[in-house]
KOLDODO-504892 format. One line per 8 residues: for each residue x, z, y of C-alpha. Coordinates in steps of 0.5 Angstrom, whole numbers, plus 2048, in hexadecimal, padded with zeros to 3 digits. Layout:
BEGIN
X/Z/Y | ...
//
This chain:
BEGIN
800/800/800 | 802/7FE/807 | 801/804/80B | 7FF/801/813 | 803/806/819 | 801/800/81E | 809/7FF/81F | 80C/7FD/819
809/7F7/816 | 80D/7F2/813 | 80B/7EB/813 | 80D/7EB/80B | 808/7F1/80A | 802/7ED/80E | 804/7E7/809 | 802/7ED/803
7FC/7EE/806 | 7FA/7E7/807 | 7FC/7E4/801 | 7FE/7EA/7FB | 7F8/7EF/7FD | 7FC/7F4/7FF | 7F9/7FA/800 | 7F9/7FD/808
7F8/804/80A | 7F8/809/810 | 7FF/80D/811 | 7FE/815/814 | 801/814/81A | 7FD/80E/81C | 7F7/812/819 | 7F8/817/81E
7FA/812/825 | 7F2/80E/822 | 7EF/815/823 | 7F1/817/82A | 7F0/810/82D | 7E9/811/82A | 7E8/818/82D | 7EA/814/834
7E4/80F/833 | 7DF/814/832 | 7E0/819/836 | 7E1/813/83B | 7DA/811/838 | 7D8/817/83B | 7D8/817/842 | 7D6/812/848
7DC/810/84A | 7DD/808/848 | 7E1/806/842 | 7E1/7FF/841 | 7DF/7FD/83A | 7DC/803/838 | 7D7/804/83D | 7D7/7FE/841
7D6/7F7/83F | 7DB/7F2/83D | 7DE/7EC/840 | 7DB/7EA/846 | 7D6/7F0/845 | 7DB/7F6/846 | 7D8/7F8/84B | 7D1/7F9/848
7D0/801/847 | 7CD/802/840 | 7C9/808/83F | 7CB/80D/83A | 7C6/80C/835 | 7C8/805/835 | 7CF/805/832 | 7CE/803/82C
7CA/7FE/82D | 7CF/7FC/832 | 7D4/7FB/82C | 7D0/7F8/828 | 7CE/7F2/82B | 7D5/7F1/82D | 7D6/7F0/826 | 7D0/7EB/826
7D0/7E7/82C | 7D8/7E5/82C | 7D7/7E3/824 | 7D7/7DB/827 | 7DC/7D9/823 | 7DC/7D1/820 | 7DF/7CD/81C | 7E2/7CE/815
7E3/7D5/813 | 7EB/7D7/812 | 7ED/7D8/80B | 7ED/7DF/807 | 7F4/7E0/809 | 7F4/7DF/80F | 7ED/7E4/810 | 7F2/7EA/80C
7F8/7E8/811 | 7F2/7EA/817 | 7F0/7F0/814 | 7F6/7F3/812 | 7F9/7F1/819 | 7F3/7F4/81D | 7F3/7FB/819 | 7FB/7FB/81B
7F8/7FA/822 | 7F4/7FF/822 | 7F9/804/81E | 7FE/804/825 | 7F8/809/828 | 7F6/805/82E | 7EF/803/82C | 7EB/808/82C
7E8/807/825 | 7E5/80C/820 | 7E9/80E/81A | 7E3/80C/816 | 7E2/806/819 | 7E9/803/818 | 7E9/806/810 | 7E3/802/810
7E8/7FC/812 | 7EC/7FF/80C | 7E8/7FF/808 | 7E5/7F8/809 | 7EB/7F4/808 | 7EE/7F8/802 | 7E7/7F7/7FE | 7E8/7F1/800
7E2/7EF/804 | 7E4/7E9/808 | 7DF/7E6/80E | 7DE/7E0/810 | 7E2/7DF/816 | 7E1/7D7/81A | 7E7/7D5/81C | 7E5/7D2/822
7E3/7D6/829 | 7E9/7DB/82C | 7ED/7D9/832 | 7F2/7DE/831 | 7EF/7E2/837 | 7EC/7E9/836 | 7F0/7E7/830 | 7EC/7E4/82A
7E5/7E6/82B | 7E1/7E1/827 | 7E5/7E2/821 | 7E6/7E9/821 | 7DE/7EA/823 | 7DC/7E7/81C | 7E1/7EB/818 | 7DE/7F1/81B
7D8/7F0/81A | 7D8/7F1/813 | 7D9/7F8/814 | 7D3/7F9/817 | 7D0/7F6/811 | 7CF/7EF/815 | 7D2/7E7/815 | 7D5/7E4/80F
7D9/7E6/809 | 7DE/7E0/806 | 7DD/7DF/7FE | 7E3/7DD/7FB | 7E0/7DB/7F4 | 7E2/7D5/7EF | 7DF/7CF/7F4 | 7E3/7D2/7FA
7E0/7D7/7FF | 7D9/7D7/801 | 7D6/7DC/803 | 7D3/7E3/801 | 7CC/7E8/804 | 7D0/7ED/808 | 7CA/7F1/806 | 7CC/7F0/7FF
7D3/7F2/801 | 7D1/7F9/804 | 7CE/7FB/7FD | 7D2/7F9/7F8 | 7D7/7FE/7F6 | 7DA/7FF/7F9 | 7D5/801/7FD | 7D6/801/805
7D2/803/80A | 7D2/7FF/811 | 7D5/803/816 | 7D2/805/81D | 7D6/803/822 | 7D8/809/828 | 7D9/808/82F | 7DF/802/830
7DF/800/828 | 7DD/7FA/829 | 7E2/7F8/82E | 7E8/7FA/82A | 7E7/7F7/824 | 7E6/7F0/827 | 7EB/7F1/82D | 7F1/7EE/82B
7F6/7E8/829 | 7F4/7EA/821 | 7F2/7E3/81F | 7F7/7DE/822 | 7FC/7E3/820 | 7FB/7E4/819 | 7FA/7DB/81A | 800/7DB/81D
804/7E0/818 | 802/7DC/812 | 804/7D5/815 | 80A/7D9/818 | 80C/7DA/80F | 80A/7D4/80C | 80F/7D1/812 | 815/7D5/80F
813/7D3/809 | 813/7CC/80A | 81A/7CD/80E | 81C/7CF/808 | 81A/7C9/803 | 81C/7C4/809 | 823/7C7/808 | 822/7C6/800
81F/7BF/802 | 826/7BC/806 | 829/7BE/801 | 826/7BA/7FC | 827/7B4/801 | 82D/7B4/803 | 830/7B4/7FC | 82B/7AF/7FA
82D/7AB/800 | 834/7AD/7FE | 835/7B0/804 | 83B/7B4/806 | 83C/7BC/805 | 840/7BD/80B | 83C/7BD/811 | 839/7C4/80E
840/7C8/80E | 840/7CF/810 | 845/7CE/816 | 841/7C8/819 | 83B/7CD/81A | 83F/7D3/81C | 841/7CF/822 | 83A/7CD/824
838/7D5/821 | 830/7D4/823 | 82E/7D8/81C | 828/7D3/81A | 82E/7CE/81A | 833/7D1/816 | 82D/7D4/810 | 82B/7CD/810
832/7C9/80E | 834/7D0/80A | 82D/7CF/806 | 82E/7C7/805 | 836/7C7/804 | 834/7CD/7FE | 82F/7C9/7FB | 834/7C3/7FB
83B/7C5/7F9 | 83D/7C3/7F2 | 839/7BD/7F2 | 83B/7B8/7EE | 837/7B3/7F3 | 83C/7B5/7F8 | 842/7B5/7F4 | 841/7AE/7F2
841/7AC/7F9 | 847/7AF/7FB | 84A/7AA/7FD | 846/7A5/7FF | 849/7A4/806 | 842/7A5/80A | 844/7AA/811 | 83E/7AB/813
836/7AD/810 | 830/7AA/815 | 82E/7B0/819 | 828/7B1/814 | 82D/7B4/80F | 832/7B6/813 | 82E/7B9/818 | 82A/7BD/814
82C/7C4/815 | 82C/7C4/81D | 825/7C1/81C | 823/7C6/817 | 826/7CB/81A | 823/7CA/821 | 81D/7CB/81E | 81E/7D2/81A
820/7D4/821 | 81B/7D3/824 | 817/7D6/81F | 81B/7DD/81F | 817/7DE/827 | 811/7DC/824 | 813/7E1/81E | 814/7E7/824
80E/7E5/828 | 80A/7E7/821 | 80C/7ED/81F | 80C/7F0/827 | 805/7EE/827 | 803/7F0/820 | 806/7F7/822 | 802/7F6/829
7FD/7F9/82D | 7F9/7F4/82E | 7F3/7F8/832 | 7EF/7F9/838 | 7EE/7FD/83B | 7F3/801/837 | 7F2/809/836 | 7F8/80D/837
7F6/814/833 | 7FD/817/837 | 7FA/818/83D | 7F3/815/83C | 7F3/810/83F | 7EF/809/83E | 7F2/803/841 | 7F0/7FC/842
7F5/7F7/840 | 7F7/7F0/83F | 7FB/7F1/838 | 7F5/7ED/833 | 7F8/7E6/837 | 7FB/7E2/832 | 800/7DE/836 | 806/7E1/832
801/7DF/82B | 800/7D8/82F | 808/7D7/831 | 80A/7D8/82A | 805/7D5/827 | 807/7CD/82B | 80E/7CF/82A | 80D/7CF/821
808/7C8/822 | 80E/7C6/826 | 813/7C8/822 | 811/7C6/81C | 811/7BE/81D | 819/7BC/81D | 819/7C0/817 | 814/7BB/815
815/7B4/818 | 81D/7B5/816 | 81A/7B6/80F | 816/7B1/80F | 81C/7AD/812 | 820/7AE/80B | 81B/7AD/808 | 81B/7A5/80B
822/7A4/809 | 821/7A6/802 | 81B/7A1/801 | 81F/79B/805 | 824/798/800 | 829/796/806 | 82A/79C/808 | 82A/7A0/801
82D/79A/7FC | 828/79D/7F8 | 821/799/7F6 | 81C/797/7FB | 818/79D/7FB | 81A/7A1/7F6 | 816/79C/7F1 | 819/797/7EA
816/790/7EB | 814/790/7F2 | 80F/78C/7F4 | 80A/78E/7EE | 80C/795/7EF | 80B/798/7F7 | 80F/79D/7F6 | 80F/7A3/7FC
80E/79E/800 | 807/7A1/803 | 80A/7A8/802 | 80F/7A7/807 | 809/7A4/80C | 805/7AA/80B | 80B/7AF/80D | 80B/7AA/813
805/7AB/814 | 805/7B2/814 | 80B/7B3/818 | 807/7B0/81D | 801/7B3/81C | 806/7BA/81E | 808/7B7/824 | 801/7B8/827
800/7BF/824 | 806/7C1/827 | 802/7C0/82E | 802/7C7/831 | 7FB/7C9/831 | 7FE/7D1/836 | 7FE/7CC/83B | 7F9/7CC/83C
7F2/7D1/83F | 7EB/7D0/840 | 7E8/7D6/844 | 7E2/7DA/840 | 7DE/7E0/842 | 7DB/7DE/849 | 7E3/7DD/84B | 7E5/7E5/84A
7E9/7E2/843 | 7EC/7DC/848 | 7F2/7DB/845 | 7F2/7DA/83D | 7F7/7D9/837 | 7F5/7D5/832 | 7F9/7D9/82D | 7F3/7D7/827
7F4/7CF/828 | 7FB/7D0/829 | 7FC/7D4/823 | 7F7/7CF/81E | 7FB/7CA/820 | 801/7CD/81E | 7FE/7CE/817 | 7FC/7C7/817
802/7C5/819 | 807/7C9/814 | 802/7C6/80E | 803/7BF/810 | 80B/7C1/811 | 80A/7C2/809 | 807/7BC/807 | 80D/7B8/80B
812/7BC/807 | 80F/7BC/801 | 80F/7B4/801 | 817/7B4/803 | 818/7B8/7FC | 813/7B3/7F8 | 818/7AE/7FA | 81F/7B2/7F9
81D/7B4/7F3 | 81B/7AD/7F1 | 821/7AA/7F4 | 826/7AF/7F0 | 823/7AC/7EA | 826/7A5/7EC | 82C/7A9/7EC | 82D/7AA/7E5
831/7AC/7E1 | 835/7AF/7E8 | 831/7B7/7E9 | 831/7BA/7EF | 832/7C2/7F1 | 830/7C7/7EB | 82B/7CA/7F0 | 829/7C3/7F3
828/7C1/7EB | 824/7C7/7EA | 81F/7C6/7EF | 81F/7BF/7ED | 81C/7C2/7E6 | 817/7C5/7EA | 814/7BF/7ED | 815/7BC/7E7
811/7C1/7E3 | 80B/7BF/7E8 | 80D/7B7/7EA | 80F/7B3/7E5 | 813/7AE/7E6 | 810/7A7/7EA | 811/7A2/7E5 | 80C/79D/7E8
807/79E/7ED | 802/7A3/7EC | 7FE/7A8/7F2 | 804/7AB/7F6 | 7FE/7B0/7F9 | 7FE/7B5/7F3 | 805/7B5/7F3 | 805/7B7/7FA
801/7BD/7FA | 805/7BF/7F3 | 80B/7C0/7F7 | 808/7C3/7FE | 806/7C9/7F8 | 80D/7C9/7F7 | 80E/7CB/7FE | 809/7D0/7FF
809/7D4/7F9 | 811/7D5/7FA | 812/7D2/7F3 | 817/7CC/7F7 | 81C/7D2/7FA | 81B/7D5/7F3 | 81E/7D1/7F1 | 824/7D0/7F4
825/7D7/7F2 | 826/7DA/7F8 | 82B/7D6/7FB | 826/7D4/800 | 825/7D8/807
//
């Protein structure tokens, strides 16, 4: 069980709530600094004096009084009205992630929520209960209301349950939920309640944190599938030595040619063109440590800015239990969220247009003196040839999704929310953008392993020659013309599940 103090969450932990069903709990410390926030709340709740969110209105409403024996209701249709999200719901996974990061939120003590109220929270999410969440309507401002308002109305006993049965999610009773054991029932929701389950960047950011892992990953299999290039195109070991990068140290560059000059050395590929008396590779090859280092650069900010957020107070107003004082803030802005979320979209496309450039020469026969598009009897046989187009596609179709989507800001609530982030559609376009990434890679290594086969009976690396098993084991070799689109998929599975750098038996960084 990971227990939640509201500092300390990793980003590989959130992984093993989200994908392995880790169990999360509540530490002492943080079930101490939840109870003294309330007390602030409620004795605030108390008295006349305006407290926004807890006896006034919201948004453009906060000036609103409400009376006392309006409060609950007051929190209630908070929940109801901001539930106007649209489009698909987010997956499972994703669901997890928001749920885990907003009960982390909620830990730091700055909300003013109820102990039984986020052990409700807890619990939903360990039993796996998992709402509906439509993954359209947050503009990353008063953080992600729309999401997170349909996530918290299932405590209350309201919305929509995903069911992930045997043909996909569907959708259970939220009543049939409640009564099933075991059994809940729907919380009642105190003064500022409401607003501190959906105020906050939970959504984006847990969108972000799972685009963010499977980008790492991917850089991981880019690194493996250079590798399975470069010796297929009979490239040269040298650009990937130690003291060429030590004298350019960024630390992407550096792991990236360690990685590829591991999983190359004792090639005998490499060995048999010792020789040749080739000086130079294209930059495609020779440049694929700068380029893919870059990328991993880039992705170590964005790793930073998640685990800051994910650990962050994200509330207004905060309560601060010390003095007792609550304060109206601007932390539920998704800027930093945004920022991280266009720099991955971005970040991700030379790992892509280089693989896709690699992937060109190992189809052209006057670039790789192997046989036109990796296929025996060209002409009746096609070969990779349309492979080649659809990584060229997708490529391209990366170049748009890397579009920043923070720059821009439509002003909501009657313009008290004036300046917005878009940190949701950035961070959907960062997922989006990644999962694209994977085809193109996987593409690559469909056509290095094929042009290795052609290489016969010279072997590569002991590792490159083990992940060339793997492939093999799901891919068989293209002996005539059959859909590559299966083939495709296979290897993307390879790359998401981690089996690909398994493989490489740990070489790969």
């Amino acid at each position: 069980m990971i227990l939640l103090d509201g500092s300390s969450l990793t980003l590989e932990q959130l992984i093993d709530i989200a994908d392995r069903g880790e169990r999360i709990g509540l530490s002492d410390a943080a079930r101490r600094r939840v109870q003294a926030s309330r007390d602030v709340v409620e004795r605030r709740a108390r008295n006349d004096e305006p407290a926004y969110g807890i006896n006034t209105g919201f948004g453009s409403f906060a000036d609103v009084k409400i009376a006392p024996e309006a409060l609950e209701t007051l929190q209630l249709n908070l929940l109801r009205s901001h539930a106007a999200g649209v489009g698909d719901p987010l997956p499972v996974r994703t669901v997890r992630a928001m749920m885990a990061l907003r009960a982390n939120v909620l830990a730091k003590g700055f909300s003013g929520i109820s102990l039984p109220t986020l052990d409700a929270l807890i619990a939903m999410l360990n039993d796996g209960v998992h709402p509906r969440v439509p993954s359209r309507g947050s503009v990353g401002a008063s953080g992600d209301l729309a999401p997170l308002a349909h996530l918290a109305l299932v405590l209350v006993g309201e919305g929509e349950v995903l069911d992930a049965g045997s043909e996909g999610p569907g959708l259970r009773d939220v009543g049939r939920v409640l009564s099933d054991p075991p059994r809940r029932t729907p919380i009642r929701l105190g003064p500022k309640e409401g607003l501190a389950l959906i105020n906050g960047t939970q959504a984006s950011t847990a969108v972000l944190a799972l685009a963010l892992a499977g980008a790492e990953q991917l850089a991981r299999a880019a690194d493996i599938a250079a590798a399975l290039s470069i010796d297929a195109l009979r490239g040269s070991i040298h650009p990937f030595e130690a003291r060429i990068h030590d004298a350019r140290p960024f630390r992407g560059q550096r792991t990236s040619a360690a990685n590829i000059d591991a999983l190359m050395r004792g090639s005998g590929i490499n060995k048999s063109h010792e020789f040749c008396g080739r000086v130079q590779d294209a930059y495609s090859m020779r440049c694929a440590a700068q380029v893919h280092g870059a990328t991993r650069e880039a992705l170590r900010f964005v790793r930073d800015t998640v685990v800051v957020e994910a650990n962050a107070a994200t509330d207004n107003p905060m309560v601060f239990a010390d003095s007792g004082d609550i304060v109206s803030g601007g932390n539920f802005h998704g800027a930093p969220i945004a920022i991280a979320a266009d720099l991955l979209a971005s970040a991700i496309v030379p790992l892509a247009t280089i693989s896709e450039r690699r992937t060109d020469r190992l189809v052209d026969p006057t670039l790789s003196d192997l046989p036109a598009f990796l296929t025996r009897e060209g002409g009746v046989n096609s070969g990779f040839m349309m492979a080649q187009v659809t990584a060229a596609a997708v490529a391209s179709e990366l170049k748009s999704l890397a579009h920043p989507a923070g720059v821009d800001t439509i002003p909501t609530s009657a313009n008290k929310e004036d300046h917005v982030s878009m940190s949701m559609t950035a961070a959907l376009k960062a997922d989006t953008s990644v999962r694209r990434a994977r085809e193109v890679v996987a593409i690559e290594i469909l056509c290095a392993c094929q042009a290795m086969d052609f290489l016969a009976p010279l072997t590569s690396s002991p590792v490159l020659e083990h992940v060339r098993a793997l492939v093999r084991s799901r891919v068989p070799m293209l002996e005539s013309d059959r859909p590559p689109a299966p083939d495709i998929v296979a290897i993307t599975e390879l790359i998401a599940s981690n089996a690909l750098e398994d493989a490489a038996g740990g070489l790969v960084k």
